[in-house]
DONU-53756 format. One record per residue: x, y, z of N, C-alpha, C in turn; residue number from 1. Coordinates in nm, 3 decimals. Layout:
// DONU-53756
+---------+---------+---------+---------+----------+---------+---------+---------+---------+-----+
|  n.east | n.north |    n.up | ca.east | ca.north |   ca.up |  c.east | c.north |    c.up |   n |
+---------+---------+---------+---------+----------+---------+---------+---------+---------+-----+
|       X |       Y |       Z |       X |        Y |       Z |       X |       Y |       Z | NUM |
...
+---------+---------+---------+---------+----------+---------+---------+---------+---------+-----+
//
This chain:
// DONU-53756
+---------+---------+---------+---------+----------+---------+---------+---------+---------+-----+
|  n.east | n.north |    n.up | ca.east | ca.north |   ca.up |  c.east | c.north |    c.up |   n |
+---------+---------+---------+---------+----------+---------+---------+---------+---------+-----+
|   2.838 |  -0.454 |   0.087 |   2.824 |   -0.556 |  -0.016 |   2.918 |  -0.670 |   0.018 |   1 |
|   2.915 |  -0.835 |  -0.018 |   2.960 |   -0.918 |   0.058 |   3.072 |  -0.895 |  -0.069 |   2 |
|   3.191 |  -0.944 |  -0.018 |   3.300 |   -0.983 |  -0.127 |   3.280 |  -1.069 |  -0.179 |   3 |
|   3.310 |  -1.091 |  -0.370 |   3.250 |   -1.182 |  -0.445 |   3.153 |  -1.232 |  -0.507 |   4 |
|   3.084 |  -1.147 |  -0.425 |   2.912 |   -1.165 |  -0.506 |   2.880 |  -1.019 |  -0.625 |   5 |
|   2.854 |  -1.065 |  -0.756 |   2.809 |   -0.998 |  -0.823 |   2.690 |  -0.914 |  -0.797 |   6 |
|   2.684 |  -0.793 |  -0.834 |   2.519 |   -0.737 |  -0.773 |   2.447 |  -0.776 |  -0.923 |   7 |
|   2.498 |  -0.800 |  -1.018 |   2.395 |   -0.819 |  -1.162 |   2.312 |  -0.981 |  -1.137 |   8 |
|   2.420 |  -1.057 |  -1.051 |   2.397 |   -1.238 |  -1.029 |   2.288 |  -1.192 |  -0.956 |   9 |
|   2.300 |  -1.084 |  -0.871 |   2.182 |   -1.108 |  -0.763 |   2.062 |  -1.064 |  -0.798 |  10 |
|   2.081 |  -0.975 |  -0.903 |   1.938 |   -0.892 |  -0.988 |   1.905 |  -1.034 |  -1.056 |  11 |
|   1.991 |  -1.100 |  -1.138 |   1.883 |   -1.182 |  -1.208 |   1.849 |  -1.318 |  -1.112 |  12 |
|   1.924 |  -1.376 |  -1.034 |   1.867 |   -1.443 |  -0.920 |   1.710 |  -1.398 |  -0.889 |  13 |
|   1.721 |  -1.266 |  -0.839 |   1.606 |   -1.247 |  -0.780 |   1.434 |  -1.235 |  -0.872 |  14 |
|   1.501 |  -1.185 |  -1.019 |   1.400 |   -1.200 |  -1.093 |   1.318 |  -1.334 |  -1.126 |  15 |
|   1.463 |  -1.439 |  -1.149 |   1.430 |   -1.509 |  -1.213 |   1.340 |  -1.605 |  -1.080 |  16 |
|   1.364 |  -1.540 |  -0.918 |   1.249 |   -1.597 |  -0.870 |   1.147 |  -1.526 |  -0.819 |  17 |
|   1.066 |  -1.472 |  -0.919 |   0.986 |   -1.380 |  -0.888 |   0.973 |  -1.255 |  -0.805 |  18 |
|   1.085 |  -1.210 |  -0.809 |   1.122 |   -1.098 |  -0.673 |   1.147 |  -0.935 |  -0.770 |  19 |
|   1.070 |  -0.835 |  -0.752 |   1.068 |   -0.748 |  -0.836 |   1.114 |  -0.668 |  -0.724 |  20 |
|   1.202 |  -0.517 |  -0.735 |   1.211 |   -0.424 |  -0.651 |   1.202 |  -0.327 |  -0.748 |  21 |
|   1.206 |  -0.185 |  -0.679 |   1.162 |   -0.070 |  -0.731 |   1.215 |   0.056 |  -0.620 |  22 |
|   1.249 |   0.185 |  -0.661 |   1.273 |    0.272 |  -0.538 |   1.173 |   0.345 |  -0.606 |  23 |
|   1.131 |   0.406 |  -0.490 |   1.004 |    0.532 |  -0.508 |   1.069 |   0.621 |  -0.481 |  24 |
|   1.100 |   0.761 |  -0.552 |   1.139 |    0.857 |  -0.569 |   1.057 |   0.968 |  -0.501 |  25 |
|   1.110 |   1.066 |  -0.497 |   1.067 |    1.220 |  -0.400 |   0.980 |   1.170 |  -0.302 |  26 |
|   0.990 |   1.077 |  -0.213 |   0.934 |    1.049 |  -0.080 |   0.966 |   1.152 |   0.016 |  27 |
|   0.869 |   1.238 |   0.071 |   0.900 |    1.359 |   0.122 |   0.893 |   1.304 |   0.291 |  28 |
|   0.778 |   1.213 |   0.376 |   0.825 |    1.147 |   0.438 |   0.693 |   1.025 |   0.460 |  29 |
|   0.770 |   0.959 |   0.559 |   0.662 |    0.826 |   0.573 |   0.649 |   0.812 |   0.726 |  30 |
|   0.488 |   0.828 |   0.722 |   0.440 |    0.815 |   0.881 |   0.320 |   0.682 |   0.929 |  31 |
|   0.396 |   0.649 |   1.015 |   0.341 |    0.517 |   1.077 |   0.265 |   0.518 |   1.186 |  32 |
|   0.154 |   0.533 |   1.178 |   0.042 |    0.574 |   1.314 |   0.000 |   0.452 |   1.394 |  33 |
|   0.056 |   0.427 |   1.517 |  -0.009 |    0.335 |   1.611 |  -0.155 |   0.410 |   1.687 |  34 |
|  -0.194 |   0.330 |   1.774 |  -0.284 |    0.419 |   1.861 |  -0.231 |   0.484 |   1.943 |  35 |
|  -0.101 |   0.498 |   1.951 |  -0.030 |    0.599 |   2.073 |   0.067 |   0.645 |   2.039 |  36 |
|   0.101 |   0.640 |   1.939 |   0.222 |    0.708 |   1.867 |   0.239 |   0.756 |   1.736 |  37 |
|   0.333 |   0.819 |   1.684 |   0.324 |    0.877 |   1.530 |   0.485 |   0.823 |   1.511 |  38 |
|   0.537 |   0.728 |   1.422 |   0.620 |    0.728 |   1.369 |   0.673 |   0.811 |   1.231 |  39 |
|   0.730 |   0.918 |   1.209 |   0.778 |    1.000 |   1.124 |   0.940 |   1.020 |   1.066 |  40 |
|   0.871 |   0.945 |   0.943 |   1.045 |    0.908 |   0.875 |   1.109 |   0.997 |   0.754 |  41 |
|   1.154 |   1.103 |   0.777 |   1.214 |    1.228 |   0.718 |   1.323 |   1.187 |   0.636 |  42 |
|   1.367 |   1.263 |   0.511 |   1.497 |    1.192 |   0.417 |   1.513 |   1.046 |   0.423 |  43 |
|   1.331 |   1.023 |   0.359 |   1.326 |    0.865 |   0.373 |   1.358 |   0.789 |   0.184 |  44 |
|   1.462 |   0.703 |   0.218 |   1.418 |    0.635 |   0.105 |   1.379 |   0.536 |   0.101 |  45 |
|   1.279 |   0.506 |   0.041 |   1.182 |    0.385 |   0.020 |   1.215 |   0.267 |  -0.137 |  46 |
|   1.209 |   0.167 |  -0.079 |   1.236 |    0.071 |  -0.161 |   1.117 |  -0.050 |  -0.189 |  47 |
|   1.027 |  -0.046 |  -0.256 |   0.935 |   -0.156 |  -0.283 |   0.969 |  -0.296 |  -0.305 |  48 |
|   0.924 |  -0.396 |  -0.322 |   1.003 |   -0.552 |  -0.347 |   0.842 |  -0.607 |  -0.372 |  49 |
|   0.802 |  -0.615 |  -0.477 |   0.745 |   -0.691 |  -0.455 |   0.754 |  -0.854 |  -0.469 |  50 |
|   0.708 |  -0.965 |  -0.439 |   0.721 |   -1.099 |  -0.481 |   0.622 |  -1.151 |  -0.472 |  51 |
|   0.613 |  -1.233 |  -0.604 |   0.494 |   -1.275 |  -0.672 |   0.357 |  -1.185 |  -0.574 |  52 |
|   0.308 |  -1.056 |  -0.594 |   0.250 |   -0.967 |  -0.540 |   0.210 |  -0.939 |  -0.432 |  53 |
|   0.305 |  -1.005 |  -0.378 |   0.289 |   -0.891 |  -0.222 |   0.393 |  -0.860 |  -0.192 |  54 |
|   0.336 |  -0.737 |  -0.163 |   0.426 |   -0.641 |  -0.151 |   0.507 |  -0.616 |  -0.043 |  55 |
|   0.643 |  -0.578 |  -0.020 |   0.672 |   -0.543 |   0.099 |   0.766 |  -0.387 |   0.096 |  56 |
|   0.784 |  -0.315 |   0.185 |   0.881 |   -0.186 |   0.161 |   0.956 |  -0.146 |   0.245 |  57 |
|   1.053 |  -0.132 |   0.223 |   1.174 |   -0.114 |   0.267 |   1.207 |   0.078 |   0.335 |  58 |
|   1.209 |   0.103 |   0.449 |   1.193 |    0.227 |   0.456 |   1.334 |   0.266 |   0.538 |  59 |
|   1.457 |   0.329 |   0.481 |   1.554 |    0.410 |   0.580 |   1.529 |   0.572 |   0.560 |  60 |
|   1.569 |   0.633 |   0.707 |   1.557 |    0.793 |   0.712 |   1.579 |   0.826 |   0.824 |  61 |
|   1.554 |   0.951 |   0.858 |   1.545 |    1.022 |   0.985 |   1.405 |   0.974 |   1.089 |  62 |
|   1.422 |   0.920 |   1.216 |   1.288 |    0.888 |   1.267 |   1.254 |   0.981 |   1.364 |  63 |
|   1.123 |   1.031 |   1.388 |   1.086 |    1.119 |   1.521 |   0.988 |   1.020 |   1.583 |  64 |
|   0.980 |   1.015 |   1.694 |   0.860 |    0.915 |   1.743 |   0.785 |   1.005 |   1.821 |  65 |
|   0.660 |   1.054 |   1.777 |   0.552 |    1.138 |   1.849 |   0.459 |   1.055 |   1.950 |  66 |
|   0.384 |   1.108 |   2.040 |   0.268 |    1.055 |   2.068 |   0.141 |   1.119 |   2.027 |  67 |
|   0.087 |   1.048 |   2.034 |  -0.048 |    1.066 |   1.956 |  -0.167 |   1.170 |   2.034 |  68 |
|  -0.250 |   1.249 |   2.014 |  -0.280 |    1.305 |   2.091 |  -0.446 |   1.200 |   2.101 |  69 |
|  -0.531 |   1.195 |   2.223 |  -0.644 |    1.134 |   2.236 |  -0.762 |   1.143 |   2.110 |  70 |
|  -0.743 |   1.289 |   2.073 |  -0.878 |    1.343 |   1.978 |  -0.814 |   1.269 |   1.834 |  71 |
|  -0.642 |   1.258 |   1.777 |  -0.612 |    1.204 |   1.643 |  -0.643 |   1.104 |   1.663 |  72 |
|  -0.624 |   0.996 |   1.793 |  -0.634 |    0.830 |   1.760 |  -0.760 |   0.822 |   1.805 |  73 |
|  -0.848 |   0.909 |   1.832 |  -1.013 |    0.879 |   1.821 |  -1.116 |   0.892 |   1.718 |  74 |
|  -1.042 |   0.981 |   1.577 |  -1.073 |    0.973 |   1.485 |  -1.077 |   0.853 |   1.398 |  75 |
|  -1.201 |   0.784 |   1.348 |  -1.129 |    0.696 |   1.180 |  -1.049 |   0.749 |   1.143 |  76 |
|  -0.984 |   0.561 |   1.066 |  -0.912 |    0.593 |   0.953 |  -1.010 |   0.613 |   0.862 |  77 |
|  -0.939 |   0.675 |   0.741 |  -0.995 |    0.687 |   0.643 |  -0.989 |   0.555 |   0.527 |  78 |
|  -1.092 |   0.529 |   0.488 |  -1.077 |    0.376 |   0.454 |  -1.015 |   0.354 |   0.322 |  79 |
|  -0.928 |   0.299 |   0.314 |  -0.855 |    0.259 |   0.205 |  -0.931 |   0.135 |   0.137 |  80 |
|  -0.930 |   0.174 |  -0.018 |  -1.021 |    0.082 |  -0.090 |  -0.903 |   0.041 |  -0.221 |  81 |
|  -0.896 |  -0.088 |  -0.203 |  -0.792 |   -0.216 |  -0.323 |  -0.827 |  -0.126 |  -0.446 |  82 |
|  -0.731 |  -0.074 |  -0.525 |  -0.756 |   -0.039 |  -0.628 |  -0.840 |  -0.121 |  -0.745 |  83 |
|  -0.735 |  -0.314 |  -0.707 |  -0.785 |   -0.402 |  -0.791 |  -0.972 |  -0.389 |  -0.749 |  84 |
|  -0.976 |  -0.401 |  -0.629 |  -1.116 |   -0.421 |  -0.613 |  -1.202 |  -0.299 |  -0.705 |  85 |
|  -1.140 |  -0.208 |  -0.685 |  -1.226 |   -0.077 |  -0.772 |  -1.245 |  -0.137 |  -0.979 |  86 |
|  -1.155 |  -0.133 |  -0.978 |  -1.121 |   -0.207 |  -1.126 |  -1.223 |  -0.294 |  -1.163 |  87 |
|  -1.207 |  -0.448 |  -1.050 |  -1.289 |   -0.526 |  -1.053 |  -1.384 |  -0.488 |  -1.076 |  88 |
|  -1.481 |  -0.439 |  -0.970 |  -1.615 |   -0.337 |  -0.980 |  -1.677 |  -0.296 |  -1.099 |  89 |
|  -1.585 |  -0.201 |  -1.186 |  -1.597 |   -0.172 |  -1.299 |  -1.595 |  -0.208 |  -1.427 |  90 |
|  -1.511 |  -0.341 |  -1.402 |  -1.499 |   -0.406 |  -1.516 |  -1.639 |  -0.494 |  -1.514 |  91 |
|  -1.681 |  -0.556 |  -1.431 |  -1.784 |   -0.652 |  -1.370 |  -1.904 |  -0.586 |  -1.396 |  92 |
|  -1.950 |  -0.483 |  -1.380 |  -2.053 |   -0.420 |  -1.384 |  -2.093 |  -0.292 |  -1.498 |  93 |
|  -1.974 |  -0.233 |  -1.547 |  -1.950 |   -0.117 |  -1.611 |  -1.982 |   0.006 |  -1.537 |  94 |
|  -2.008 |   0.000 |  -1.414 |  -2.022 |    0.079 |  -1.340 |  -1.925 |   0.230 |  -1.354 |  95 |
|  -1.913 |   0.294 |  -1.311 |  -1.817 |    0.422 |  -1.334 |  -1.720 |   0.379 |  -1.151 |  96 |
|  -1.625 |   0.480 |  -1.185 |  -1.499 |    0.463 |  -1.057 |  -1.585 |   0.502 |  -0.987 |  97 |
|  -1.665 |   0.621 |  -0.985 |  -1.695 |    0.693 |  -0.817 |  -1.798 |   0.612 |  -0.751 |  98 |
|  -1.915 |   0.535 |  -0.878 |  -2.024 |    0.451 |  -0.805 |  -1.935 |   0.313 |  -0.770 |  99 |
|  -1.810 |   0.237 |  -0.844 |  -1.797 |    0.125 |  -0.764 |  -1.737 |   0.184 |  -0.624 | 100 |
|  -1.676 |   0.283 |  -0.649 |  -1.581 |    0.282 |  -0.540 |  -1.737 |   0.303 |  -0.354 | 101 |
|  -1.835 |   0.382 |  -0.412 |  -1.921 |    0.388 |  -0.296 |  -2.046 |   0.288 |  -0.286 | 102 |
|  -2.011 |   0.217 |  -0.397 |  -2.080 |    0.033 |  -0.385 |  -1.975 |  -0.043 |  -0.286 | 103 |
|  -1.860 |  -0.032 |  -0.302 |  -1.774 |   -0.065 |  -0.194 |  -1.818 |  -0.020 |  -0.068 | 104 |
|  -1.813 |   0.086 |  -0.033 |  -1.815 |    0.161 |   0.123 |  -1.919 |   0.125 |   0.150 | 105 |
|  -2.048 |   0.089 |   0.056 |  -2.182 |    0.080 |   0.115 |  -2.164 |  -0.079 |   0.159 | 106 |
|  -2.125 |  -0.174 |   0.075 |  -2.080 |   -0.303 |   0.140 |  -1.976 |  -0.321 |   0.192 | 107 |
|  -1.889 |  -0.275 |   0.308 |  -1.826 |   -0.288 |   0.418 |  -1.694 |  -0.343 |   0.316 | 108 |
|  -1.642 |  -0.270 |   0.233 |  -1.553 |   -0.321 |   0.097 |  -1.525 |  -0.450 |   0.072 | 109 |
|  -1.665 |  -0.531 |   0.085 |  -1.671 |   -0.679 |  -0.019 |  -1.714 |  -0.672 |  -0.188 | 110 |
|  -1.603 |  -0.688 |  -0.292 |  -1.656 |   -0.642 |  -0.376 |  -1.761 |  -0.738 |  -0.452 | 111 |
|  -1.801 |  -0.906 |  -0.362 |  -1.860 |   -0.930 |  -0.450 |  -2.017 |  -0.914 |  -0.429 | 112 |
|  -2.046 |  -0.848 |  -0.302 |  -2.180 |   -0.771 |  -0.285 |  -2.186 |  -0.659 |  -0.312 | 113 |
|  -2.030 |  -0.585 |  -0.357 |  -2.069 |   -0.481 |  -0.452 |  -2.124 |  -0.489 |  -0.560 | 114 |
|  -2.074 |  -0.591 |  -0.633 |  -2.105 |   -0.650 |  -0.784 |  -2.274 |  -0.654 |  -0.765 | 115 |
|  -2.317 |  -0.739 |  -0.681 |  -2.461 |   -0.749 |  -0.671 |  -2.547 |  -0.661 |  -0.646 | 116 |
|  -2.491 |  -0.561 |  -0.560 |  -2.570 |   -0.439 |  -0.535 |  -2.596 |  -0.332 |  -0.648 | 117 |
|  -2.479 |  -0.361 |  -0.751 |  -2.538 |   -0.255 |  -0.848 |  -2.585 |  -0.291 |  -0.994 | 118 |
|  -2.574 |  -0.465 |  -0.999 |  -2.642 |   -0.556 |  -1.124 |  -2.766 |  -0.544 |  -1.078 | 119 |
|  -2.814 |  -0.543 |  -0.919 |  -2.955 |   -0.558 |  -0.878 |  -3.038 |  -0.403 |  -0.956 | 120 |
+---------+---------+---------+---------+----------+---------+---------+---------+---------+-----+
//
């Protein structure tokens, strides 16, 4: 901590410019997959920040750096779908979670040809 600087000045500093943080609790660990490697962060604590919403996170811990074996980085990912976008979906259409969420996957997760695909 620098000498002289309040940590309360710096909490409301940061609020008052849109800068939110948060720690995420029981993080058991956090893994970072390249195509050739596995980053694995053990007795990690994680710190969120968001500002004005985007997000960024803050990760210290134990690191192992694996390599990846050919058959894991030849698999998909598994596709991660915007929650907002799911919401959207639903609110927009009244659709239920499980049909926006596979109105998404069926349009390559654009939700506003999801919207159309299931008003049609």
């Amino acid at each position: 901590m620098m000498r002289g600087v309040n940590p309360r000045q710096i909490e409301r500093a940061m609020k008052q410019a849109g800068i939110r943080t948060k720690e995420i609790g029981d993080v058991e660990e956090v893994i970072i997959r390249t195509k050739s490697e596995e980053y694995v962060i053990t007795n990690a604590s994680v710190t969120m920040m968001d500002m004005k919403g985007q997000k960024t996170y803050q990760v210290m811990g134990d690191t192992e750096i694996r390599p990846r074996s050919a058959s894991q980085s030849a698999q998909p990912a598994e596709e991660v779908i915007p929650e907002e976008d799911i919401q959207l979906i639903m609110d927009q259409t009244g659709a239920s979670r499980e049909a926006a969420i596979q109105a998404l996957k069926d349009c390559g997760g654009q939700p506003a040809e999801a919207i159309i695909k299931l008003i049609s």
